[in-house]
Structure formats: structure tokens, C-alpha cells
C-alpha positions as CSV (number, residue, x, y, z in Angstrom):
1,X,-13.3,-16.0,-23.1
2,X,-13.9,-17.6,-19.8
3,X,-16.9,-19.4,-19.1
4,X,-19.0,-19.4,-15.9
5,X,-17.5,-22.4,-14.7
6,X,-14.0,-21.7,-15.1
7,X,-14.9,-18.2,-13.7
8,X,-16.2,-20.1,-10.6
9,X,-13.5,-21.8,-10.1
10,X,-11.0,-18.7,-10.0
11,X,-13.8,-16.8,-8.2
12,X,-13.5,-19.3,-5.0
13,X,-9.5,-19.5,-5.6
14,X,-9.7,-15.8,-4.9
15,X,-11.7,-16.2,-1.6
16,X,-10.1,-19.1,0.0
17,X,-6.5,-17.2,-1.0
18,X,-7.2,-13.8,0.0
19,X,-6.4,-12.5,-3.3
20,X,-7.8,-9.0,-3.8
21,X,-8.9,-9.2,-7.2
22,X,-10.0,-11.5,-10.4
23,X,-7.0,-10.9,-12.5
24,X,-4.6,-11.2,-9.1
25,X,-5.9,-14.8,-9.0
26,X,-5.6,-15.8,-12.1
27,X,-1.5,-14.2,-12.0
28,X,-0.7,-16.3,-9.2
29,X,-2.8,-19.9,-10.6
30,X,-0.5,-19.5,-13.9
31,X,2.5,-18.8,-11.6
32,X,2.0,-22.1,-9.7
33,X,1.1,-23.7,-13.0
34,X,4.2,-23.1,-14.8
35,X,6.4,-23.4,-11.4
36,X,4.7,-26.9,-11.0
37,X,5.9,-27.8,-14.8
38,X,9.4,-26.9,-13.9
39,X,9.7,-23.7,-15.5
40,X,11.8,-21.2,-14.8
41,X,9.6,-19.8,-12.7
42,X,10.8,-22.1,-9.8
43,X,13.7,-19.9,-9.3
44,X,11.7,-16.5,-10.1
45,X,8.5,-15.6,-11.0
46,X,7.3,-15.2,-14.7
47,X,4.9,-12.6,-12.8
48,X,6.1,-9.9,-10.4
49,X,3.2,-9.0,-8.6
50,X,2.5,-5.2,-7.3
51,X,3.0,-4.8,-3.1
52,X,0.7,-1.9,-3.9
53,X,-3.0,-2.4,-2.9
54,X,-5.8,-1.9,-5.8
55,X,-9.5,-1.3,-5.5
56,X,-11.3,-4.2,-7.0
């Protein structure tokens, strides 16, 4: 469970980055995350994230 802070946090990631929903923004922070800790994920993705647009 999330608490209000942490949801904050994600909640004004979303708005400064344009990202359309909640669970969108919290994809792409664990994608940077794990890129930044030299996963695999600096050569792909661990998420592949939907072109198609979804009503929040």
C-alpha cells in the first residue's frame, strides 16, 4: 500500500511528465530506476508500454 506521500510524489511525476495515468507513472519511474542501476533495461525496457491511449 502506498501512502499519501508517496502518492504525492507520483501524482506530481505524472503532471510535470505528461503521463496519462497513475499506474503509467509509476511504469516509467521503475523503468528509470532499474535503467539507472544498470539493469538490463539500459538496452530494453523491462516495461513495454502501450502507444494506445487509455481513459484515466
Amino acid at each position: 500500500m502506498l501512502n499519501d506521500r508517496l502518492i504525492k510524489h507520483i501524482d506530481d511525476y505524472r503532471h510535470e511528465n505528461g503521463r496519462p495515468s497513475r499506474s503509467e507513472a509509476i511504469r516509467r519511474l521503475l523503468d528509470e530506476a532499474l535503467k539507472k542501476y544498470g539493469k538490463k533495461a539500459k538496452k530494453q525496457p523491462f516495461i513495454e508500454v502501450s502507444t494506445e491511449s487509455n481513459p484515466s
